[in-house]
C-alpha positions in Angstrom: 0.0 0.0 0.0 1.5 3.5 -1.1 -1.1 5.7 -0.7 -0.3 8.8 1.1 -3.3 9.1 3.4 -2.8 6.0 4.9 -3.0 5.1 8.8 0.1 3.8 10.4 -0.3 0.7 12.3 -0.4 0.1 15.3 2.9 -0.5 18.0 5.0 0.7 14.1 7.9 2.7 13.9 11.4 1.1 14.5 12.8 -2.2 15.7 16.2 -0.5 15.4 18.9 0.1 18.2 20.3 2.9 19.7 23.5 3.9 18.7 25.4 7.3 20.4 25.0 9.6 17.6 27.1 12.3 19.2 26.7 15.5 21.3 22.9 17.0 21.1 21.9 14.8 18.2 20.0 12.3 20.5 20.3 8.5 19.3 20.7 6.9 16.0 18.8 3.7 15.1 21.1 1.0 13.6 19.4 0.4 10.3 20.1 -3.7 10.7 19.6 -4.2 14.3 17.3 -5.1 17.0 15.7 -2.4 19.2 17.2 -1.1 22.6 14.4 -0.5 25.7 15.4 3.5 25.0 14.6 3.1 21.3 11.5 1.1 21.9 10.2 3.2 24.5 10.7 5.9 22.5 9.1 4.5 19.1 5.7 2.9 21.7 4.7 6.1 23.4 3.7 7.6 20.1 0.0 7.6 20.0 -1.5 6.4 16.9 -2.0 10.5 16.2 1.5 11.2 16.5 2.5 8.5 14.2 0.0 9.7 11.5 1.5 13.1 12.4 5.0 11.2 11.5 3.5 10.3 8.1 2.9 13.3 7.3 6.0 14.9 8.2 7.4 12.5 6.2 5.3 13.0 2.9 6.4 17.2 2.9 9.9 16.2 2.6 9.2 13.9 -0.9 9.5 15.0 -4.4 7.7 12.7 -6.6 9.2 14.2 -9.6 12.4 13.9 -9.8 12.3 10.1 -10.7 9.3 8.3 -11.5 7.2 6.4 -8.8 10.3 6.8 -6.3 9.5 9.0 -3.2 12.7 11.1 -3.2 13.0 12.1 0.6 14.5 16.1 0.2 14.6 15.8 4.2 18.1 15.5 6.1 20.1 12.8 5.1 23.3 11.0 6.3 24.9 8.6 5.0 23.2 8.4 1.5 19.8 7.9 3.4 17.2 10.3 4.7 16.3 10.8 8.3 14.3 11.4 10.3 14.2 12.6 14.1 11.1 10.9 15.5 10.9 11.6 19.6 14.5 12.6 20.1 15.6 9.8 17.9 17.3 10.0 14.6 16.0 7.2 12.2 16.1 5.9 8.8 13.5 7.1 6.6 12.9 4.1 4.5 12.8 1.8 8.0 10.0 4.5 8.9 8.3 4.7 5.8 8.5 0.6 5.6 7.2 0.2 9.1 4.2 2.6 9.2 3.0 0.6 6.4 3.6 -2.4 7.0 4.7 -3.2 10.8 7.4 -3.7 12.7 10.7 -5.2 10.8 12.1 -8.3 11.7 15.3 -8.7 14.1 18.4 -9.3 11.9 16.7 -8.1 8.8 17.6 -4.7 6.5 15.1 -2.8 4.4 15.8 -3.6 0.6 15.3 -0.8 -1.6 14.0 -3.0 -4.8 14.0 0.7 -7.4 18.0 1.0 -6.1 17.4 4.6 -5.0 18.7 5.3 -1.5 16.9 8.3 -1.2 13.2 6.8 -1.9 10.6 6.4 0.7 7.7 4.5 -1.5 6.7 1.7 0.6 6.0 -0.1 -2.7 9.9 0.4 -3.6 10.8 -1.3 -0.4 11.2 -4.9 0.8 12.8 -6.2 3.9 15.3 -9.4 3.5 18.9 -10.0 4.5 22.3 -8.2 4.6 23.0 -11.0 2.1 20.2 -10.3 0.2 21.3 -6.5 -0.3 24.3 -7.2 -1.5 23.1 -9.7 -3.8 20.9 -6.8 -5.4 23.5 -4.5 -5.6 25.9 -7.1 -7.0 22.7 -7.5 -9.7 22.4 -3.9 -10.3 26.2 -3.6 -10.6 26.0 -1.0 -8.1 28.1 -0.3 -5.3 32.0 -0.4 -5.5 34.0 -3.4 -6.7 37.4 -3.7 -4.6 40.5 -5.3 -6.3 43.7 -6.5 -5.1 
């Protein structure tokens, strides 16, 4: 489902883990990890208001058209990938963007972007899978950088 009006789901909104993201910056979710109590507690006190409040935050920083049927999140970014501060913490767009939509993100897993556009938010562009998995895609893609000896 990509449709902007959506309502976030319930108990949505980061199975990350903090990570110290440096004087007055608050914490940084680990884009492939498990959530922290801080992080969780954080993410589970937003009302189901605040997290359609988070939506919309998120759709005023997208420009649909600068490539076709990506989400191009014109929001902070670091590296390569948007962000978002949601209750002190600084997360990954896409993890938000996939989550609202679709729930919470399993331990251990990374969200895949399947148009190979960092920047894109479109829940339809994004798909959850492996480390492994990532790096197969990119290998596919031929993106990414290819170390020689």
């Amino acid at each position: 489902m990509t449709d902007t009006n959506m309502t976030p789901t319930a108990g949505s909104l980061g199975t990350t883990r903090d990570a110290h993201a440096g004087p007055g910056r608050g914490t940084q979710c680990d884009p492939a990890g498990d959530r922290t109590p801080r992080t969780q507690q954080a993410l589970e006190r937003l009302t189901p208001d605040q997290r359609r409040t988070v939506w919309a935050r998120m759709i005023e920083r997208v420009d649909r058209d600068k490539k076709p049927g990506c989400w191009i999140w014109t929001g902070a970014v670091g590296a390569g990938y948007g962000e978002l501060r949601v209750g002190g913490t600084v997360c990954r767009a896409t993890r938000i963007s996939f989550e609202i939509v679709n729930g919470p993100i399993p331990a251990g897993m990374v969200v895949r972007h399947l148009c190979h556009t960092p920047l894109c938010i479109n829940p339809g562009h994004l798909a959850i899978g492996t480390q492994q998995d990532n790096m197969d895609d990119m290998a596919a893609a031929n993106r990414g950088m290819l170390l020689l000896n």
